[in-house]
mmCIF file as gemmi writes it, N, C-alpha and C atoms, coordinates in Angstrom:
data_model
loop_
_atom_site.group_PDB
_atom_site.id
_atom_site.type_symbol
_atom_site.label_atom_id
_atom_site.label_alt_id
_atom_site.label_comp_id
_atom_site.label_asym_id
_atom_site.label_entity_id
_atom_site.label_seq_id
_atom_site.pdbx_PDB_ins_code
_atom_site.Cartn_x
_atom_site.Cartn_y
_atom_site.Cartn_z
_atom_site.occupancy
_atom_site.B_iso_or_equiv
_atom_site.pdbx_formal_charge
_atom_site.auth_seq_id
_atom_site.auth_asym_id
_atom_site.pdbx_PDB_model_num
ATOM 1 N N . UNK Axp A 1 ? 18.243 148.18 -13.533 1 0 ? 1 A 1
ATOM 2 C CA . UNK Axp A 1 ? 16.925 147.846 -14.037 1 0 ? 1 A 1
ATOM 3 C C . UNK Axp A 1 ? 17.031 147.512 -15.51 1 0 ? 1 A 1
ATOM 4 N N . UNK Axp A 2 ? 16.236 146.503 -16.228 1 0 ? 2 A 1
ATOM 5 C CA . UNK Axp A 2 ? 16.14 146.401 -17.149 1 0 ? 2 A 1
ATOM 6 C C . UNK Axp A 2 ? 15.109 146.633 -17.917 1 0 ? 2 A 1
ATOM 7 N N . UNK Axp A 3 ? 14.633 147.075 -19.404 1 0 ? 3 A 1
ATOM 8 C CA . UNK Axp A 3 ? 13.872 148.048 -20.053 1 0 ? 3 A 1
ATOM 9 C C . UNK Axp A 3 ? 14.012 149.518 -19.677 1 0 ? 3 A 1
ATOM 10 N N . UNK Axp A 4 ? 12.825 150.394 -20.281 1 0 ? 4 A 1
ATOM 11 C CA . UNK Axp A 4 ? 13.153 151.414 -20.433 1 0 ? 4 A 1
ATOM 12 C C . UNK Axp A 4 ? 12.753 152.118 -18.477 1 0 ? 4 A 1
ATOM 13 N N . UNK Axp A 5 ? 13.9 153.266 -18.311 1 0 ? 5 A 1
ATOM 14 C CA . UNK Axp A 5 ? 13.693 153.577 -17.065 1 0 ? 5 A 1
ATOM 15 C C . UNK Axp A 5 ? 12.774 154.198 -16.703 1 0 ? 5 A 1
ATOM 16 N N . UNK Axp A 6 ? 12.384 155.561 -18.152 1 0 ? 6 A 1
ATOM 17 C CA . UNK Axp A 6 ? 11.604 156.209 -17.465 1 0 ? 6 A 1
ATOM 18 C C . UNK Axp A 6 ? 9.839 155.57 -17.035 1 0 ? 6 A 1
ATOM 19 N N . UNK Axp A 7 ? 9.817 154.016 -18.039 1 0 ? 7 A 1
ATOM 20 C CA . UNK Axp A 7 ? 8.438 153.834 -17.445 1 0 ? 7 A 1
ATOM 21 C C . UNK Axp A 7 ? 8.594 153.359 -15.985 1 0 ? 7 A 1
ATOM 22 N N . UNK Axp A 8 ? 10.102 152.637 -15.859 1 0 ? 8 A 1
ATOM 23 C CA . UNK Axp A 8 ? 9.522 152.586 -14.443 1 0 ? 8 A 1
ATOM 24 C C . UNK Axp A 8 ? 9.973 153.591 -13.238 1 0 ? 8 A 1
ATOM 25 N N . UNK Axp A 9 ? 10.456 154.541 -13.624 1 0 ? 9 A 1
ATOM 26 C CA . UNK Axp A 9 ? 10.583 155.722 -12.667 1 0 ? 9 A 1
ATOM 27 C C . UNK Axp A 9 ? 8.618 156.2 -12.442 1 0 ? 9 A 1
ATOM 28 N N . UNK Axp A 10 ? 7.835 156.016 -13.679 1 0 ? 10 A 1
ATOM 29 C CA . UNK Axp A 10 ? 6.483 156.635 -13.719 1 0 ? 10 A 1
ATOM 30 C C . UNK Axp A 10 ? 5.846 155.632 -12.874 1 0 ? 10 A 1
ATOM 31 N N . UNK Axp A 11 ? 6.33 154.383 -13.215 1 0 ? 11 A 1
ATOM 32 C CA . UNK Axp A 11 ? 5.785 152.992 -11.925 1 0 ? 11 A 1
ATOM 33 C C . UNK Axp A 11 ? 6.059 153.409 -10.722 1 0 ? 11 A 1
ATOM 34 N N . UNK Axp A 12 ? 7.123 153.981 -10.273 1 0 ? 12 A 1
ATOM 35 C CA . UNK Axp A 12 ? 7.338 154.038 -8.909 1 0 ? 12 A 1
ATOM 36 C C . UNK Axp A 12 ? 6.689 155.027 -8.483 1 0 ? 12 A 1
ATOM 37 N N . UNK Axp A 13 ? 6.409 156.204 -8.911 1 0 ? 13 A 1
ATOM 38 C CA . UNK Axp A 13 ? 5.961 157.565 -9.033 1 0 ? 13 A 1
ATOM 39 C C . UNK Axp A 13 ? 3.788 156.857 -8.45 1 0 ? 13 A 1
ATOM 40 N N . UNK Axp A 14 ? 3.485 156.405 -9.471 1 0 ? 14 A 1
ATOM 41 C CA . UNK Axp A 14 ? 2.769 155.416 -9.473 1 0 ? 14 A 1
ATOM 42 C C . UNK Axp A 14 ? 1.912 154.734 -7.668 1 0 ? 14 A 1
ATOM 43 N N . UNK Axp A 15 ? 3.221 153.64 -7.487 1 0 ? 15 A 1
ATOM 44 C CA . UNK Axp A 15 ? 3.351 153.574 -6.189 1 0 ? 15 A 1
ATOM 45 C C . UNK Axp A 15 ? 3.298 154.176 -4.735 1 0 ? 15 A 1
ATOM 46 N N . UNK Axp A 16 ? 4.434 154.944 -4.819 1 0 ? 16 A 1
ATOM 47 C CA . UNK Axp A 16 ? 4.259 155.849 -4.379 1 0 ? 16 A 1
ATOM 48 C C . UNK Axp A 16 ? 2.615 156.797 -3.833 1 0 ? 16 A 1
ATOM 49 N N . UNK Axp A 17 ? 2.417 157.635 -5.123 1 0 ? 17 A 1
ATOM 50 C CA . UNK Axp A 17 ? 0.952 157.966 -4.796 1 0 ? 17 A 1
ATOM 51 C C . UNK Axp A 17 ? -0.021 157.438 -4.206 1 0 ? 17 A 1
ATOM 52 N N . UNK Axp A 18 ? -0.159 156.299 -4.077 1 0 ? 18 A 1
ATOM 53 C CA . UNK Axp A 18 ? -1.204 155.012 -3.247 1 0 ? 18 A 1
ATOM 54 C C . UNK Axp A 18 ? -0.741 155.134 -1.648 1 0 ? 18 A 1
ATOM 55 N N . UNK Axp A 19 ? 0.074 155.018 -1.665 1 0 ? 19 A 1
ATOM 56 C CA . UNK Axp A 19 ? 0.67 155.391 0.092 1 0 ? 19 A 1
ATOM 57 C C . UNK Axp A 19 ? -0.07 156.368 0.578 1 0 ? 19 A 1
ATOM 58 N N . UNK Axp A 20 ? -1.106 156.392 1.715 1 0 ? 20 A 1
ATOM 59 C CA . UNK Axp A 20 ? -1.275 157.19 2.728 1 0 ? 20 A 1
ATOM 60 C C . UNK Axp A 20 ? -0.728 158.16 3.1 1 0 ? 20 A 1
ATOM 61 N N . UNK Axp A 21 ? -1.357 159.452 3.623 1 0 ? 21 A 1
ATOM 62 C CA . UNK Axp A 21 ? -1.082 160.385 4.059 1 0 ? 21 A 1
ATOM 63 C C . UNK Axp A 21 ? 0.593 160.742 3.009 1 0 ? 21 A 1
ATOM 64 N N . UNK Axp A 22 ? -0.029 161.387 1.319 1 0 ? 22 A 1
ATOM 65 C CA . UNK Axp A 22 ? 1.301 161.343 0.924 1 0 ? 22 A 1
ATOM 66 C C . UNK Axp A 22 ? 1.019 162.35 0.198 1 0 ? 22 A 1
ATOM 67 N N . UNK Axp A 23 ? 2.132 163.851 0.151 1 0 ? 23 A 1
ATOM 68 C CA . UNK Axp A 23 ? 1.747 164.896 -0.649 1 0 ? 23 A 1
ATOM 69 C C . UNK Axp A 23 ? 3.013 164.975 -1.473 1 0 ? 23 A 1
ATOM 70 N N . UNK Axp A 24 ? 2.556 165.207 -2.584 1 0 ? 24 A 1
ATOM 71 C CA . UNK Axp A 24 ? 3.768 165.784 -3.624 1 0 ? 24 A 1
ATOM 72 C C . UNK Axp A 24 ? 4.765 167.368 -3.607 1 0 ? 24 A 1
ATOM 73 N N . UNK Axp A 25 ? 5.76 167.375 -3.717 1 0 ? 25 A 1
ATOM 74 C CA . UNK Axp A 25 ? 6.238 168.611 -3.627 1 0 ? 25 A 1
ATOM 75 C C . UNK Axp A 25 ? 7.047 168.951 -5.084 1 0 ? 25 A 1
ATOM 76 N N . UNK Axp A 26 ? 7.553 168.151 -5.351 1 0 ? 26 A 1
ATOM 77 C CA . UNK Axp A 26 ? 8.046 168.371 -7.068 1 0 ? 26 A 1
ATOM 78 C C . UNK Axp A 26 ? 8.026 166.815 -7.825 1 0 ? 26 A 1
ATOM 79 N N . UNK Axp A 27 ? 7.685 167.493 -9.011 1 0 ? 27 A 1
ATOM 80 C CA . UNK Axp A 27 ? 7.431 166.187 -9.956 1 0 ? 27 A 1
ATOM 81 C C . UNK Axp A 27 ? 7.559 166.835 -11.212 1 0 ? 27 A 1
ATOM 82 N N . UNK Axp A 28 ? 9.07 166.236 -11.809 1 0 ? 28 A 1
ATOM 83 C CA . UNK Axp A 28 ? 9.237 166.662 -13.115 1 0 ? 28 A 1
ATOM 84 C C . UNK Axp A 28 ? 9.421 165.049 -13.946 1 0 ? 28 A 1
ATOM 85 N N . UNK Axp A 29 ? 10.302 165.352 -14.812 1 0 ? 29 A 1
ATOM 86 C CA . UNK Axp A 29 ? 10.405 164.025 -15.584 1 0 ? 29 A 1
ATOM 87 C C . UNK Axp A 29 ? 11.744 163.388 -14.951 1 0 ? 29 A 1
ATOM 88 N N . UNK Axp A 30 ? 12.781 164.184 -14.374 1 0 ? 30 A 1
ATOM 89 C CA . UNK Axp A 30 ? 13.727 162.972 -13.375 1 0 ? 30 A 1
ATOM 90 C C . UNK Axp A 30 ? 13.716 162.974 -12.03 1 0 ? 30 A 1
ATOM 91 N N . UNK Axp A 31 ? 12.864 163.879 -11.558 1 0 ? 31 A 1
ATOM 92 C CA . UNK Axp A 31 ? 13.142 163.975 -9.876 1 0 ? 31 A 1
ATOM 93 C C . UNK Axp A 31 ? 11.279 164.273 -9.496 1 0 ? 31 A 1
ATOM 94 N N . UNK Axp A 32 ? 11.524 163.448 -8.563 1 0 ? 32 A 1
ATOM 95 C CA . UNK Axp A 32 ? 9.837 163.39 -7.846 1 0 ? 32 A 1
ATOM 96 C C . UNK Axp A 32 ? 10.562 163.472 -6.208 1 0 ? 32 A 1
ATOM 97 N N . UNK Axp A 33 ? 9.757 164.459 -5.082 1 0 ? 33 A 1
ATOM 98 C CA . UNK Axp A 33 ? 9.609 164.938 -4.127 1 0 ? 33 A 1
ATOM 99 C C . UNK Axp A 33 ? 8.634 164.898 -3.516 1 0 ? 33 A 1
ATOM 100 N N . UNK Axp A 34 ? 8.553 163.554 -2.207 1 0 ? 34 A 1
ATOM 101 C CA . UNK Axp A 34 ? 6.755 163.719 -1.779 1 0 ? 34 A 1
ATOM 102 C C . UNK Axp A 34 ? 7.239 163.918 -0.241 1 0 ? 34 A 1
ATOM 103 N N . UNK Axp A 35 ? 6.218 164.264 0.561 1 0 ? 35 A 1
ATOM 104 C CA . UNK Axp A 35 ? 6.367 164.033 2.467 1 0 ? 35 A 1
ATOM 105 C C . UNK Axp A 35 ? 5.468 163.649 2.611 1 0 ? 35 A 1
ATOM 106 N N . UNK Axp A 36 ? 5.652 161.944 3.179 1 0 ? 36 A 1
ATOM 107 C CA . UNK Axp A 36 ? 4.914 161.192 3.76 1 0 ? 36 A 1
ATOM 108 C C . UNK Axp A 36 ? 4.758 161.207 5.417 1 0 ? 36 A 1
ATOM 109 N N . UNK Axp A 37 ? 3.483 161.61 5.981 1 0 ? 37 A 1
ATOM 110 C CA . UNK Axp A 37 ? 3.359 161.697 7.019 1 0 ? 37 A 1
ATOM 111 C C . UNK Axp A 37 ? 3.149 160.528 7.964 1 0 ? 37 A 1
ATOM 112 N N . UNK Axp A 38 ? 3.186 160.44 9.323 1 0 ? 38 A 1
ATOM 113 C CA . UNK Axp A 38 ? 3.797 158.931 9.952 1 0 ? 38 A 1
ATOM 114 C C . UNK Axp A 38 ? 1.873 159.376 10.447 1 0 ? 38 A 1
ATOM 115 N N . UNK Axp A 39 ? 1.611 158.007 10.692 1 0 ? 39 A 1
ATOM 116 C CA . UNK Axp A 39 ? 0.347 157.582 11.574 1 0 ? 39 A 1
ATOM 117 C C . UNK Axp A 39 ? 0.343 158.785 12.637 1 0 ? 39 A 1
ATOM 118 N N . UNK Axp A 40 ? 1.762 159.365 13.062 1 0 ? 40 A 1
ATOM 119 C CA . UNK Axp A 40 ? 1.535 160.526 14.204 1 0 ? 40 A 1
ATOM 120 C C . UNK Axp A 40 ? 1.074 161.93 13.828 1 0 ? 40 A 1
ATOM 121 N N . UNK Axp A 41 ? 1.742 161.926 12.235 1 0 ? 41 A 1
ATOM 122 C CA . UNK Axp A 41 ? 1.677 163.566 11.903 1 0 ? 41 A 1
ATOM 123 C C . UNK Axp A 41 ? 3.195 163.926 11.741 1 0 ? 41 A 1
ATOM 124 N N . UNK Axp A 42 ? 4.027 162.935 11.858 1 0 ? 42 A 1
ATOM 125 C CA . UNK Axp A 42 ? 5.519 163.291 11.698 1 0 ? 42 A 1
ATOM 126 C C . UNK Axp A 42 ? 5.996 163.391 10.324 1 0 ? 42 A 1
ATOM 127 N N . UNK Axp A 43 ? 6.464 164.392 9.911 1 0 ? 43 A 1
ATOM 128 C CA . UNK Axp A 43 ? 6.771 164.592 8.523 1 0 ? 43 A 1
ATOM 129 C C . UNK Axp A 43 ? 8.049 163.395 7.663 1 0 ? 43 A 1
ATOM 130 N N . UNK Axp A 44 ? 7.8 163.051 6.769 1 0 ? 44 A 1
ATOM 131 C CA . UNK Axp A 44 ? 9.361 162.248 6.111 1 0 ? 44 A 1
ATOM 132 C C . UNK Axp A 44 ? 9.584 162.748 4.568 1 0 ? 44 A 1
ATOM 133 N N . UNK Axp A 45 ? 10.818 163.077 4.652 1 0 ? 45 A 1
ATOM 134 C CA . UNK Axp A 45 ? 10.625 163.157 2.973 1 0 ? 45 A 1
ATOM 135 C C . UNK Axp A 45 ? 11.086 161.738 2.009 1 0 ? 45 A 1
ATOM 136 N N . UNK Axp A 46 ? 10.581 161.92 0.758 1 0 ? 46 A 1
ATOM 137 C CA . UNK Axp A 46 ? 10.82 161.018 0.248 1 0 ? 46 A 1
ATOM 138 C C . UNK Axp A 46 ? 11.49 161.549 -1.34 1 0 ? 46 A 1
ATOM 139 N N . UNK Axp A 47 ? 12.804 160.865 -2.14 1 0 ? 47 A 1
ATOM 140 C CA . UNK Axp A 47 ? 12.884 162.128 -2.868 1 0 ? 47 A 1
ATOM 141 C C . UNK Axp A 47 ? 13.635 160.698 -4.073 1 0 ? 47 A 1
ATOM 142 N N . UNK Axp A 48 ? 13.488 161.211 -5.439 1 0 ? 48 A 1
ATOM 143 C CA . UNK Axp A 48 ? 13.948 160.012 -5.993 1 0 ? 48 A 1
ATOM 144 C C . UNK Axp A 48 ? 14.662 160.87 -7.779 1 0 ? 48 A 1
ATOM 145 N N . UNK Axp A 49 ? 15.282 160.416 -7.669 1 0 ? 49 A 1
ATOM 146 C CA . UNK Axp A 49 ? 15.994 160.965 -8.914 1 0 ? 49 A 1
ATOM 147 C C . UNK Axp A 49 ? 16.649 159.571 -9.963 1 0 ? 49 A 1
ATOM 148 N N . UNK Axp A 50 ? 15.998 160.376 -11.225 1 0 ? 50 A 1
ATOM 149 C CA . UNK Axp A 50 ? 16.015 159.155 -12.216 1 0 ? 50 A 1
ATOM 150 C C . UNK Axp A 50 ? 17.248 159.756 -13.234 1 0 ? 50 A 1
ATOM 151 N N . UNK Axp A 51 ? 17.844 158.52 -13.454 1 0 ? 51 A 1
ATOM 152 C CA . UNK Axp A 51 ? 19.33 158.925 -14.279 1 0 ? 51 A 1
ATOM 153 C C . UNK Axp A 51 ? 19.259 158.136 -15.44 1 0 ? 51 A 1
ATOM 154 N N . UNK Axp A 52 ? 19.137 158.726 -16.65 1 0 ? 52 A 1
ATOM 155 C CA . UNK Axp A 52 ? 17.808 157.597 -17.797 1 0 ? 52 A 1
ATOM 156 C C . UNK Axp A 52 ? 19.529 157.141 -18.207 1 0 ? 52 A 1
ATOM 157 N N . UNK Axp A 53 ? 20.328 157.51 -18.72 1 0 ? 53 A 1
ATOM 158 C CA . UNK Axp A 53 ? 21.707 157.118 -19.45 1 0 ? 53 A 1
ATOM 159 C C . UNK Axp A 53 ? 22.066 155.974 -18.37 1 0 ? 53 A 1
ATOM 160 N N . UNK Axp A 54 ? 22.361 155.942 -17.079 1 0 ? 54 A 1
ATOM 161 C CA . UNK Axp A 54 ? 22.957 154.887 -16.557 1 0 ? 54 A 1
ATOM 162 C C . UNK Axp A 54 ? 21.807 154.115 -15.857 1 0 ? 54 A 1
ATOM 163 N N . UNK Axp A 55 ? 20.574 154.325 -16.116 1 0 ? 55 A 1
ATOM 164 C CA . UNK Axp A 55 ? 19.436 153.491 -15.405 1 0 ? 55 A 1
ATOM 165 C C . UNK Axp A 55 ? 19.43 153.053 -14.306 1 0 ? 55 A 1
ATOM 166 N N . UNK Axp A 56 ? 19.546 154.24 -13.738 1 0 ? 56 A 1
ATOM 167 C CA . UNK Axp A 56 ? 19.245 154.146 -11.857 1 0 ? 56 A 1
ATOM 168 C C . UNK Axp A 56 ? 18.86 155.363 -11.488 1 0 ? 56 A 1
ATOM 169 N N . UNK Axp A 57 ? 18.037 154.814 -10.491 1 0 ? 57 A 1
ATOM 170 C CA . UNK Axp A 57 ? 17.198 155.924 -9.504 1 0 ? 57 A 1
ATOM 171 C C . UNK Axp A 57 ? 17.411 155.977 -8.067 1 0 ? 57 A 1
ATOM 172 N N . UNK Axp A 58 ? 18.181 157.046 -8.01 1 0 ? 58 A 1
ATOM 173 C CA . UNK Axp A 58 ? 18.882 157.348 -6.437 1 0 ? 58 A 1
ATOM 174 C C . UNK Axp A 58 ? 17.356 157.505 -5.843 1 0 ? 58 A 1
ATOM 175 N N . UNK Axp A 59 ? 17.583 157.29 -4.484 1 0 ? 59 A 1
ATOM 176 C CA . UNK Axp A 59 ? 16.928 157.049 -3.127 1 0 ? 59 A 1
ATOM 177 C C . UNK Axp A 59 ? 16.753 158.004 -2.108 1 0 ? 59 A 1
ATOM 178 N N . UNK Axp A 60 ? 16.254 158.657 -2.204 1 0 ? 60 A 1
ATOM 179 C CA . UNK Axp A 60 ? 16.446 159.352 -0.107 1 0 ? 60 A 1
ATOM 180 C C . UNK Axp A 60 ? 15.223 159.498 0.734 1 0 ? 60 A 1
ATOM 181 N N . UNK Axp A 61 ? 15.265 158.869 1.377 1 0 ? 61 A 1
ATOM 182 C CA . UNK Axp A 61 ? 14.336 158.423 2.266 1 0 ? 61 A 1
ATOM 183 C C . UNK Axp A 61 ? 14.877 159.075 3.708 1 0 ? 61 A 1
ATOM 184 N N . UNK Axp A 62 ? 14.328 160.225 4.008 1 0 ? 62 A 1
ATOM 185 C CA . UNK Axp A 62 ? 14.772 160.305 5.932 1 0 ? 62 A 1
ATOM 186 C C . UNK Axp A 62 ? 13.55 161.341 6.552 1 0 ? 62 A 1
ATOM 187 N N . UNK Axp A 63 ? 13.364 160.829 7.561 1 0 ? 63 A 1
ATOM 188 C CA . UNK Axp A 63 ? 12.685 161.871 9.069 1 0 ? 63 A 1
ATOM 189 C C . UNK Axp A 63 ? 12.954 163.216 9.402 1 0 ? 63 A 1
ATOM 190 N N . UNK Axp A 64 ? 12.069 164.059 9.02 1 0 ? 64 A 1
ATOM 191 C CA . UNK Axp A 64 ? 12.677 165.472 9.433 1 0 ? 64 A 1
ATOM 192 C C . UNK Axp A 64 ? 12.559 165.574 11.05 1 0 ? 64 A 1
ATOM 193 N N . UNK Axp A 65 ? 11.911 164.751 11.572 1 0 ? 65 A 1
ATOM 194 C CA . UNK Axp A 65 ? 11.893 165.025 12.976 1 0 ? 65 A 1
ATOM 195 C C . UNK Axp A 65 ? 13.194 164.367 13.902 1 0 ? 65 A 1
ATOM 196 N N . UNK Axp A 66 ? 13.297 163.309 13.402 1 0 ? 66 A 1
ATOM 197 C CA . UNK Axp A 66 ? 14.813 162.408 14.245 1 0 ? 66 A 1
ATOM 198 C C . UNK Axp A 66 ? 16.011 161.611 12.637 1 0 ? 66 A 1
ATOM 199 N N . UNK Axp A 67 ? 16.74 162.943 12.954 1 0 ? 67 A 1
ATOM 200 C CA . UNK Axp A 67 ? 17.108 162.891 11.791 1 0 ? 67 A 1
ATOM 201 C C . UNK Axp A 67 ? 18.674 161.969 11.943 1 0 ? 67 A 1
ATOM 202 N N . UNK Axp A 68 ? 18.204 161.326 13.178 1 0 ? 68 A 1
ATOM 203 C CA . UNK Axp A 68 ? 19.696 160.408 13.954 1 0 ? 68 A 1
ATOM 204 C C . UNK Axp A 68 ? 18.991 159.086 13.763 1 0 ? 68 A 1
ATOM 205 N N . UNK Axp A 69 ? 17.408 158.772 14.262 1 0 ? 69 A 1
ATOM 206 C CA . UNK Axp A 69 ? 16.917 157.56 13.798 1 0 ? 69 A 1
ATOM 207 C C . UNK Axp A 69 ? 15.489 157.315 13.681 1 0 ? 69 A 1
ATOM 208 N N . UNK Axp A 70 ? 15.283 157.008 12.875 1 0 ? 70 A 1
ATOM 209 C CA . UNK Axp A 70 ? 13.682 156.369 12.718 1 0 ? 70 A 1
ATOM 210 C C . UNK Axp A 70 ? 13.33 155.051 12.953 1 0 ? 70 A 1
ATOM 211 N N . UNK Axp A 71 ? 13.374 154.844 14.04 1 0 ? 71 A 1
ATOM 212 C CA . UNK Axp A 71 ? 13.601 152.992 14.14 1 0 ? 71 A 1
ATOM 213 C C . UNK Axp A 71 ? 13.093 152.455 12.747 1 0 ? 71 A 1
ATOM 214 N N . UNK Axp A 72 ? 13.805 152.418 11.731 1 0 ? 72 A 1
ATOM 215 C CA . UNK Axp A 72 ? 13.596 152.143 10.17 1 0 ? 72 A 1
ATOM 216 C C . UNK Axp A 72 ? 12.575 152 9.945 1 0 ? 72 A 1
ATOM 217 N N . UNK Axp A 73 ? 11.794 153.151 10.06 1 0 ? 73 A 1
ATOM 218 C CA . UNK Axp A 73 ? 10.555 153.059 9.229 1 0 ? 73 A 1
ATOM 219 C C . UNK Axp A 73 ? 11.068 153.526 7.534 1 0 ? 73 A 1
ATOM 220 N N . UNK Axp A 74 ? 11.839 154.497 7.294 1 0 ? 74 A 1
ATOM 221 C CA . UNK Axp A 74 ? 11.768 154.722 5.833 1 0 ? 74 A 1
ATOM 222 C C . UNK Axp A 74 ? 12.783 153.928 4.921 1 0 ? 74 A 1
ATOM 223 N N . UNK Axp A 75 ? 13.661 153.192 5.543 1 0 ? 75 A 1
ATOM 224 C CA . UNK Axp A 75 ? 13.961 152.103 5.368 1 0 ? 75 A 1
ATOM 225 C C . UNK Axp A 75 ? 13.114 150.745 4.9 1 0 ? 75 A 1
ATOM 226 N N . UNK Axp A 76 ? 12.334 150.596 5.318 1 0 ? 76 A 1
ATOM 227 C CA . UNK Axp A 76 ? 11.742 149.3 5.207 1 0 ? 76 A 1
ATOM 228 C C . UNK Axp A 76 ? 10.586 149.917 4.721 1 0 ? 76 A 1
ATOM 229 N N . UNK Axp A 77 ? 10.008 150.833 4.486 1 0 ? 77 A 1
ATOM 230 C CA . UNK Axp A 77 ? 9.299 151.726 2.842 1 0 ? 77 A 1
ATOM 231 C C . UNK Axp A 77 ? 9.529 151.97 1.905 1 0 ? 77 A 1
ATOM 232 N N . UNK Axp A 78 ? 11.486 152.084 1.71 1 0 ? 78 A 1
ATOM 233 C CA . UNK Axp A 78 ? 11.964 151.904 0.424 1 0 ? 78 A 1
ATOM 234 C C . UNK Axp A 78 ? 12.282 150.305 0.137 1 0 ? 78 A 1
ATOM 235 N N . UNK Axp A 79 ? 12.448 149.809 0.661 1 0 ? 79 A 1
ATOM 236 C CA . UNK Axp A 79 ? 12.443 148.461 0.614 1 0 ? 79 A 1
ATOM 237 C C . UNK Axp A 79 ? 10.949 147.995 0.015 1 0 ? 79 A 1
ATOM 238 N N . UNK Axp A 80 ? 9.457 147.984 0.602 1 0 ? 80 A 1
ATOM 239 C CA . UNK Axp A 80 ? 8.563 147.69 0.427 1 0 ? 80 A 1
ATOM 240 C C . UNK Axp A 80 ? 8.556 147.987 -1.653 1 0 ? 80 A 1
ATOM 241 N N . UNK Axp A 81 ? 8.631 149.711 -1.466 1 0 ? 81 A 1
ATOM 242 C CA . UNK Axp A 81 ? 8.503 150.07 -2.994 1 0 ? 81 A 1
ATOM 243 C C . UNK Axp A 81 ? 9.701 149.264 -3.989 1 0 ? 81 A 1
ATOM 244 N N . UNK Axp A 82 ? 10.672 148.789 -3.473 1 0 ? 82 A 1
ATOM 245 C CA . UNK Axp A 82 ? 11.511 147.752 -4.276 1 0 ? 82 A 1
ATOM 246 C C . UNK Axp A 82 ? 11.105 146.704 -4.403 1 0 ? 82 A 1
ATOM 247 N N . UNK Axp A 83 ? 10.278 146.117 -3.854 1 0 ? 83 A 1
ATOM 248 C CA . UNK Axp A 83 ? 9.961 144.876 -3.885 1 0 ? 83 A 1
ATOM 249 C C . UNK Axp A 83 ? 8.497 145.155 -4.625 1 0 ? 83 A 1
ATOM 250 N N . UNK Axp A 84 ? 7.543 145.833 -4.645 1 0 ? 84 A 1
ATOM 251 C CA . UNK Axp A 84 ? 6.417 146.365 -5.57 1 0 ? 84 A 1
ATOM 252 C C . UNK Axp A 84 ? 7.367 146.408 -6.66 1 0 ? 84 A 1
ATOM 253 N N . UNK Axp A 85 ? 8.234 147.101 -6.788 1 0 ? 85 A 1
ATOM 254 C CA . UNK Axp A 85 ? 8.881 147.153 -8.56 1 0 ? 85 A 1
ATOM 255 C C . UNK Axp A 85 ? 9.142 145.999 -9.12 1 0 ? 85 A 1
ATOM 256 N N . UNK Axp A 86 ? 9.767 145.458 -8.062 1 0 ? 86 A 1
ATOM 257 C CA . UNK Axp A 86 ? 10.56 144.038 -8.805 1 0 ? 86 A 1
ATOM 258 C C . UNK Axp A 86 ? 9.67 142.744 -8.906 1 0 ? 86 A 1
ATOM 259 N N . UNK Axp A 87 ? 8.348 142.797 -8.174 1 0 ? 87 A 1
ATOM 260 C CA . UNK Axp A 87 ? 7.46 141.724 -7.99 1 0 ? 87 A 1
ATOM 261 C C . UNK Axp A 87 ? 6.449 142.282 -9.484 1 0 ? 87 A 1
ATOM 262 N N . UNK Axp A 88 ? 6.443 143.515 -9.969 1 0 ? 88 A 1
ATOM 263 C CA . UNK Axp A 88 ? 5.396 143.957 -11.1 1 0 ? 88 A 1
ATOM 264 C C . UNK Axp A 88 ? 6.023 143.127 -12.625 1 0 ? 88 A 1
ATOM 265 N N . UNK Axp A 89 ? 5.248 144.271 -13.307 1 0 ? 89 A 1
ATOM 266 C CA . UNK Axp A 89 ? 5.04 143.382 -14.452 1 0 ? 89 A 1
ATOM 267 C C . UNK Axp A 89 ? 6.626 143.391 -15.355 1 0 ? 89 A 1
ATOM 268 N N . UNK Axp A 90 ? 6.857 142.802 -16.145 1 0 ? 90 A 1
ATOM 269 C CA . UNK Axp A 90 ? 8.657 143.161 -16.193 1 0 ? 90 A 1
ATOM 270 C C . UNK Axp A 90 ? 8.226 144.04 -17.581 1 0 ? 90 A 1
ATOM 271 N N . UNK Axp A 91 ? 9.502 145.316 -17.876 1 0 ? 91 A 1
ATOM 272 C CA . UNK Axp A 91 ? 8.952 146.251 -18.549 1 0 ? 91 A 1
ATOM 273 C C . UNK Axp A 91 ? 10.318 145.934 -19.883 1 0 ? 91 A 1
């Protein structure tokens, strides 16, 4: 990423929150923790850690219920929020 990370770790953070059925579980200044629930009630976590010196923000996206496959749903949600980052305003 280019500019400063932590505004857009707060962008994604941001994002994030707008998503449906979405509760927070930790939120400090490098690591944010939410579980996004599926249209069924199926739990997912979502977990993101910001590394301000090498400017990247690890990913984990998985299903506590089928933890072998989610026919890519949280896949193609981290994807969605990459493409919200990279389509916004440039920082």
């Amino acid at each position: 990423m280019s500019g400063d990370a932590a505004v857009y770790f707060g962008r994604l953070k941001d994002l994030v929150l707008c998503m449906p059925r979405t509760e927070v579980v930790t939120d400090t200044n490098d690591y944010f923790h939410v579980v996004r629930r599926t249209r069924f009630g199926y739990p997912d976590d979502m977990e993101f850690r910001l590394f301000r010196a090498e400017r990247v923000i690890h990913v984990r996206a998985a299903s506590r219920i089928a933890p072998f496959w989610d026919f890519g749903v949280n896949r193609r949600r981290v994807e969605r929020l990459r493409q919200q980052l990279e389509s916004g305003p440039k920082m």
